[in-house]
N, C-alpha and C positions, 0 to 999 in steps of 0.2 A: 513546856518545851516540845511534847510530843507533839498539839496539835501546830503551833508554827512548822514544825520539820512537814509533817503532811501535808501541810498550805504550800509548802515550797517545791515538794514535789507537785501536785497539782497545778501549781503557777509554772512548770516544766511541761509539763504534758500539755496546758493549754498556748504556752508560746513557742517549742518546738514541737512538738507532736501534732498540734491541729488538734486535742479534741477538745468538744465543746464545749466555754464556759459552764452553762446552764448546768451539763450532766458531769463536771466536778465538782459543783454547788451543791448538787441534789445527793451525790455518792458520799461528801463529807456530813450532809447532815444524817445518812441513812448511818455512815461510821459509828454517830454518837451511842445507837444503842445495837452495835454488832459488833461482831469480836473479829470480824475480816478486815484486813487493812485497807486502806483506801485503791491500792492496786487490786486486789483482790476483788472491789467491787465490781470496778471496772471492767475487770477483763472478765466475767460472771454475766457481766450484761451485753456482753460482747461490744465492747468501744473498744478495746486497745486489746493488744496482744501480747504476749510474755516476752516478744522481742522488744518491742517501744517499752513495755514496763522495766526491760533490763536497763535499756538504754538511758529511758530518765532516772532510773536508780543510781545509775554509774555519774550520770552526769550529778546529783544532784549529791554525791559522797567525794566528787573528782576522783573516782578510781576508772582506771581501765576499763572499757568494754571489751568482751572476749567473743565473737562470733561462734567459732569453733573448736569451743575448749579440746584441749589435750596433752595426755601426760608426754612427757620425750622420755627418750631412752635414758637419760643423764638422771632423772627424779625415780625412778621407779626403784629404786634403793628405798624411797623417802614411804614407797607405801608399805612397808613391812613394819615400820612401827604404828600405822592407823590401819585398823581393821574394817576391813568392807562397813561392816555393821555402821561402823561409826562416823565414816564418809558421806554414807547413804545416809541417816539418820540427821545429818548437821548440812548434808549438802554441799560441801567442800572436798575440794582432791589438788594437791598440790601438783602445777603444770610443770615446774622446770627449776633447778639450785643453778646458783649464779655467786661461785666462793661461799659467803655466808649469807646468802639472799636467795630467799624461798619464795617465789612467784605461785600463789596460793588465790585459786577459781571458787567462788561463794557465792548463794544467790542472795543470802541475804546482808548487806553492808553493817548491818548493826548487832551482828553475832559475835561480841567480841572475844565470847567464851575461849569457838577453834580458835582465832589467833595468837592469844595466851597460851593454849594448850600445847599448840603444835611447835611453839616458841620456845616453852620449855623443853619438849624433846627433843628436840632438835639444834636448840642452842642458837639458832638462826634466827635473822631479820626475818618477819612478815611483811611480803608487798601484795597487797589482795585487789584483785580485781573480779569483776562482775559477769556471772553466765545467766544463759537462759535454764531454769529447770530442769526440763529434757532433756538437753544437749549436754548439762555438767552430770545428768545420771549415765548418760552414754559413754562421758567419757572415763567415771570411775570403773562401768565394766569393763570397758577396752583397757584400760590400767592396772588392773587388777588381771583381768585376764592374760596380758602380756607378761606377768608378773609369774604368773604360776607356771608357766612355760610350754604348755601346750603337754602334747603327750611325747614329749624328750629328756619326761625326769628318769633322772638317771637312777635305775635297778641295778648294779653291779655288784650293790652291796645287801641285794636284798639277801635275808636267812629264812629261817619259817616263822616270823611274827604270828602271832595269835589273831587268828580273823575269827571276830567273835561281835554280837552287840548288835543293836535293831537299825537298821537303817533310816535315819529322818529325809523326807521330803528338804532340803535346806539346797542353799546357793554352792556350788561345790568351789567354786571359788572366794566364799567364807569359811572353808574348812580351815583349822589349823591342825590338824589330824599330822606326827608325825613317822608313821610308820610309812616304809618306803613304798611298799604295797601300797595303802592307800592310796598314797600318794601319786604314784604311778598312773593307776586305774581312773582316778578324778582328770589327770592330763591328759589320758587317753578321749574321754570324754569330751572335756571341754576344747581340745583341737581340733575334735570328728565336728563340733557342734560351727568351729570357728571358721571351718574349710565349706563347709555346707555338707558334709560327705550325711549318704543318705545310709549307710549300711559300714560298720565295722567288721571286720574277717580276722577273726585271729587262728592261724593254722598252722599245727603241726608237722614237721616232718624227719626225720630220723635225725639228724641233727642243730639244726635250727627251729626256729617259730616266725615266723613272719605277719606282718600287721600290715593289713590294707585297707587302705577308705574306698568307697564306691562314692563317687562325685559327679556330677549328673550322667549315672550312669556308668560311668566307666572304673574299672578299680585301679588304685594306684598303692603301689608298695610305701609304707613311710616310715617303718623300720623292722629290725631286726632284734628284740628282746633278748635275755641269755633262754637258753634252753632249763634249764631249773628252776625258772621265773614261772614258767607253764603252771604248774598246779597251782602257785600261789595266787596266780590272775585269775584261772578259773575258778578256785575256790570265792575268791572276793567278788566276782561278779556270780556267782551262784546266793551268795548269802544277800546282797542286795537284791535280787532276783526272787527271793524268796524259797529255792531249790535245795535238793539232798544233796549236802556237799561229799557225803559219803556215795553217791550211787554214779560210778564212773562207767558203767555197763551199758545202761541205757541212754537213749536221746533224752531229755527232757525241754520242755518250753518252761516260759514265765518274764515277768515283766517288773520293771520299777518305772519310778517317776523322780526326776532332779529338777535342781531348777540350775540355770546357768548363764552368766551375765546377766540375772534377772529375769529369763524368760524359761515359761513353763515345757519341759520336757521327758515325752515319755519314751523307752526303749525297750523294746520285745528281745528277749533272750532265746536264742534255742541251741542248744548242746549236742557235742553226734561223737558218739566213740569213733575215735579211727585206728588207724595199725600203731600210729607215734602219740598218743593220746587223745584228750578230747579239742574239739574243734568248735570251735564258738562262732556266731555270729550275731551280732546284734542290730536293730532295725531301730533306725533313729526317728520317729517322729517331733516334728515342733509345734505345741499346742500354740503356742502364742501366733504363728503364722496367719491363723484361722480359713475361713473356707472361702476362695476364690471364686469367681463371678469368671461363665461361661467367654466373656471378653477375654477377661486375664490370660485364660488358659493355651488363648491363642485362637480359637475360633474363629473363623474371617468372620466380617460383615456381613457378606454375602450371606451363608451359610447359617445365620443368627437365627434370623427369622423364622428359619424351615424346623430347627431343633426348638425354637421357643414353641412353634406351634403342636410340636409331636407331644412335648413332654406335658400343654397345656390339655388335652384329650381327656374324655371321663373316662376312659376305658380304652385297654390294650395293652401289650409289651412292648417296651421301649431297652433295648439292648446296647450294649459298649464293649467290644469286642477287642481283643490285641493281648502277646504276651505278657508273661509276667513283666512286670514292674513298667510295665505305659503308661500310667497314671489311668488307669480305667473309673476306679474307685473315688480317685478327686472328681472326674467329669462326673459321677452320678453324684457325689454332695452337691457341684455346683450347680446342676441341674436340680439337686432336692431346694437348695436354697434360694435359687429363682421360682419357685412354685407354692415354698412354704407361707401362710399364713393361717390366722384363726380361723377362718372357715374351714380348712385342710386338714382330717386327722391321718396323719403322714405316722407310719411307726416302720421300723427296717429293723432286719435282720443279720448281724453281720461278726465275720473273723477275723479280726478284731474288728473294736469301734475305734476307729484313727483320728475322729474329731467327732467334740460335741456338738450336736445342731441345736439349739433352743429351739423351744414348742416341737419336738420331734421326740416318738418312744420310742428308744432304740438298746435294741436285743444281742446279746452277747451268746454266739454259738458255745456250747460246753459238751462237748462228745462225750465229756467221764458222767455226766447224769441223764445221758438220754438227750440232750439238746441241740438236735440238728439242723440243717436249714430244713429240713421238711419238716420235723416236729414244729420248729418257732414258726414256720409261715402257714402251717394249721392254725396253731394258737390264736396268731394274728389275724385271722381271718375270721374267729368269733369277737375281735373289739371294733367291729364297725370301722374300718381304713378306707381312706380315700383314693390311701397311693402308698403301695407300700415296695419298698426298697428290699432286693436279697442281694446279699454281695457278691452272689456268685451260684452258677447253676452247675453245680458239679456231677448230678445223677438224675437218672431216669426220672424217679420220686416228685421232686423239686420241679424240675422240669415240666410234670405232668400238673399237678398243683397251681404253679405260676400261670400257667395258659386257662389253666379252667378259673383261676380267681379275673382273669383279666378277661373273662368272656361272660365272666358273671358281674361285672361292673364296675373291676378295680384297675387304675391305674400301676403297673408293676414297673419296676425299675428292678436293671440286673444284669451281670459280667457274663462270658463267656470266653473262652481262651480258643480261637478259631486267627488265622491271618486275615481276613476282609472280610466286607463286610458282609459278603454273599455266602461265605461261609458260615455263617450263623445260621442263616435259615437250614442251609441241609443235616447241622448238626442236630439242631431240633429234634429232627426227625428221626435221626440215626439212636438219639437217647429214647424214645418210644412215644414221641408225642406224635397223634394219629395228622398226616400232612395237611388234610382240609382243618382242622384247629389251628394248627402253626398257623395257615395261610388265613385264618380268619381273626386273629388274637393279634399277629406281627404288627407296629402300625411304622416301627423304623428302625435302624440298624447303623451305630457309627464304631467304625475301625479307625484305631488310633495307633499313634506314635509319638515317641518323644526324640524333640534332637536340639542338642546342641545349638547355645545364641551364641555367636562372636560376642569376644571382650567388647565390651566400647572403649576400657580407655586403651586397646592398643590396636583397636579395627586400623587395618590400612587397605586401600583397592590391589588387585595382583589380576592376572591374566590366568586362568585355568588350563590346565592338558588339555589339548583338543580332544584328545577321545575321551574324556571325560565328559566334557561337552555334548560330544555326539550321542554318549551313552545317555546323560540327565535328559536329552532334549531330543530324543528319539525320533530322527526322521525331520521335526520342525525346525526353521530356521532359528538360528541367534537374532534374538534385537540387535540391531547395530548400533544401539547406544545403551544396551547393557554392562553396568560398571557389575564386576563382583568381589566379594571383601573377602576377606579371614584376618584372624588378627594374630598376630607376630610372638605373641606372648610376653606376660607382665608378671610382678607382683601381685595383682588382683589376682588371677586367673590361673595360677600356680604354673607359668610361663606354657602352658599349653594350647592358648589363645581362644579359648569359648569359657564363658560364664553363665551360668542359667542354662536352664531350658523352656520351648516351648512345646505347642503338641502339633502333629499333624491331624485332617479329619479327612476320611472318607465315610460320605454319609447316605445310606442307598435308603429311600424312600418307598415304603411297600405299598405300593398302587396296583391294579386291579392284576395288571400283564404279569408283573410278579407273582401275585396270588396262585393265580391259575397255573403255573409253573408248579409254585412249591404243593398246590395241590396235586397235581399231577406226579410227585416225586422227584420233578428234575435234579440233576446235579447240580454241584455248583461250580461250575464252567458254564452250564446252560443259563445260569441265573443271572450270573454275573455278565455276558456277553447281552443279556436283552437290559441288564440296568445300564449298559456301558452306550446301548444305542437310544435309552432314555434320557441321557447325558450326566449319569455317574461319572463324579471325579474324584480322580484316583488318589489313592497317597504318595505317588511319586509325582503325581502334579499337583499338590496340593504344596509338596515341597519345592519342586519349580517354583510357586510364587514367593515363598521363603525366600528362597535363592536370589531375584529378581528383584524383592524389596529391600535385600540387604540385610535379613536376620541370621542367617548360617550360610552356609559354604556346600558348594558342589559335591566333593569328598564327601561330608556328612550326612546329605542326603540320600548318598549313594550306600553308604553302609547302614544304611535304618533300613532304605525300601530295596534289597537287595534281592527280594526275594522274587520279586515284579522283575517280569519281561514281557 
């Protein structure tokens, strides 16, 4: 019976799908002595894809095809007797009850096991229809996630539960943990993770505590905690944290790792006494994101070429300048990650590390053993580097090191917190690097910004202030067939109408006229005025063309490069 049933799927694939006789002949006989099933071979050799293989599954069981599986609000009662584990594990999640009729998503048709299972607990009819893989793992977390409620479980009744016990790496929307604390703190989490928010704030004040996400960038209030809730939240994210839950005097740092809807998640803790208790704030990274490509980040076209060339150089400093949280540190992985290969012994130095690069050694700043960035970028400069990464040049030290490795044959990569990009070179100088080295070591210099994308799905065209206008487009005229968007606000976008971010770049190129400048000590007004007449473009027309193509708005522009006049 098995092998007819596989004949019959195959005889599917090759009269609706289009693929080819010969390579379902050749994958049934490879069947005979492999334990993959005939779909499997298939899509392995790349003929067919987990969509077409759903599709003739479905057709070949007459069950339903599901494109989009997903739980509704009406089922998710239904996930609290099947545990994550066992969803994920069977690959089934029921979409939707209909009186005594449980509309139940499966990738595999011949699993008769859940249908039985879930029959018995429920007492309901099973109607099972067919997903892709992917798509039915998507939709268990969005289910389960919906399910746990974000961080709006209710603490009203918290007391002082006992926060005790090792924290496991696990899926926190696998927990059944039912202390209300836990509880709480896992919600917290997995709604910060669900919003995109890049940073949690939770702060004290004489009588309340207030909880705010940072979402590209901007903080937004999302609730209001009781006040005798304070110690027990801090306590529980201290012990996860790894920290003295006894020491409320001091600041302390530390860090965990969760997983969340399935994806890999790590968040930096740091603690601050204040006058109404202690004040927390946590820094969200998402491992599973991984490292984006200097395109992604928003980089024009244009502009591609000239940063692919700087950072391809055997030697010299290569800088990324702008305040905190501009994304400085993604542009130097993406640039580490366009350069990396086997010929490259690339090793960085950094506070924290925020993502893993493979084929890259990378060094963990530790101030309690001696481990700074000028200790680690000695170190690294007895392992033979090609090109080595500091995350940030905070002192004279560093500073004087970096330039002398990059004149002695290394490629260096490295932050600085200066507004433009001209501003880097004079700082240089100001932390005690002698000017004729700056100006012989410099080989480029990019000042960045992040702002705000329009929602797409609630982008609409609108007509801007004219003096906003006049202010973004200083002195030049309006195209007269310039449309400009902003979006109205949705669902998606937490009705505030932007989604995402991208980056702005101003990217000054240190050529010979600049040299002789910073050799000479100029300022940086003087620096900046001879890049501006070498045709430096600026980050307020960088976001002009934002504006112009239709990725952000007038307004937003203006409050990133405010400082530009």
């Amino acid at each position: 019976m098995r092998s007819l049933k596989w004949r019959q799927l195959g005889e599917i694939l090759i009269r609706d799908k289009g693929v080819p006789e010969d390579t379902v002949r050749q994958a049934l006989r490879e069947q005979e002595s492999s334990s993959l099933r005939l779909g499997e071979l298939l899509r392995d050799k790349g003929v067919t894809t987990e969509v077409v293989l759903a599709e003739a599954l479905a057709t070949q069981s007459g069950m339903e095809y599901v494109a989009e599986p997903k739980v509704k609000t009406s089922a998710l009662h239904l996930l609290t007797t099947v545990p994550i584990s066992y969803a994920k594990e069977n690959l089934a999640v029921p979409l939707e009850i209909n009186g005594q009729t449980i509309r139940l998503a499966v990738v595999d048709p011949c699993n008769n096991q859940i249908f039985n299972d879930l029959s018995v607990l429920t007492g309901c009819r099973i109607i099972p229809c067919l997903a892709e893989p992917d798509k039915l793992i998507a939709a268990i977390n969005l289910g389960y996630e919906a399910l746990s409620g974000g961080g709006d479980s209710s603490i009203s009744d918290i007391g002082q539960e006992e926060l005790d016990g090792d924290i496991q790496i696990e899926d926190l929307l696998d927990t059944s943990d039912e202390a209300p604390i836990i509880r709480y703190v896992n919600g917290l989490l997995t709604e910060a993770y669900r919003k995109r928010a890049s940073d949690i704030h939770i702060e004290p004040f004489e009588t309340e505590v207030i909880v705010r996400y940072r979402v590209d960038g901007i903080l937004y209030e999302v609730q209001r905690p009781p006040y005798r809730a304070l110690s027990n939240i801090i306590s529980r994210l201290k012990i996860m944290a790894n920290l003295d839950i006894a020491e409320k005097r001091l600041p302390q740092d530390g860090r965990f790792s969760v997983r969340i809807a399935g994806k890999q998640g790590d968040i930096r803790v740091s603690t601050l006494p204040t006058a109404f208790g202690e004040r927390v704030v946590l820094r969200l990274l998402d491992k599973s994101s991984g490292v984006l490509s200097l395109g992604d980040i928003g980089v024009d076209s244009d502009m591609l070429p000239q940063i692919e060339k700087m950072i391809q150089k055997s030697h010299g400093v290569f800088l990324v300048t702008g305040p905190t949280g501009a994304g400085k540190t993604t542009t130097l992985y993406s640039a580490l990650s366009a350069i990396n290969s086997r010929e490259q012994n690339i090793i960085t130095v950094e506070d924290p590390i925020e993502y893993q690069l493979p084929g890259v050694g990378q060094i963990q700043v530790n101030p309690k053993i001696n481990l700074t960035f000028a200790q680690g970028l000695r170190s690294i400069l007895r392992q033979d580097p090609d090109v080595i990464m500091i995350g940030e040049i905070r002192d004279s030290e560093t500073a004087k090191i970096a330039v002398q490795a990059a004149l002695t044959g290394h490629l260096v990569f490295s932050t600085l917190h200066t507004n433009d990009s001209a501003g880097a070179l004079a700082r240089l100088v100001e932390m005690g690097v002698e000017p004729f080295l700056a100006a012989s070591a410099l080989v480029g210099v990019l000042a960045q910004r992040l702002v705000r994308t329009i929602c797409p799905h609630c982008r609409q065209s609108y007509q801007p202030d004219k003096q906003l206008l006049a202010e973004l487009f200083d002195g030049t005229e309006v195209p007269k067939q310039a449309t400009f968007y902003r979006g109205r606000g949705c669902s998606h976008c937490m009705q505030v109408g932007y989604l995402g971010r991208t980056g702005l770049y101003e990217l000054l190129e240190v050529t010979d006229p600049i040299r002789r400048l910073v050799s000479s000590n100029a300022d940086t007004a003087t620096i900046r005025q001879q890049a501006l007449k070498m045709g430096l473009r600026t980050l307020r027309q960088a976001g002009l063309a934002k504006v112009l193509s239709g990725e952000t708005t007038v307004e937003e522009i203006l409050r990133v490069t405010q400082e530009e006049v």
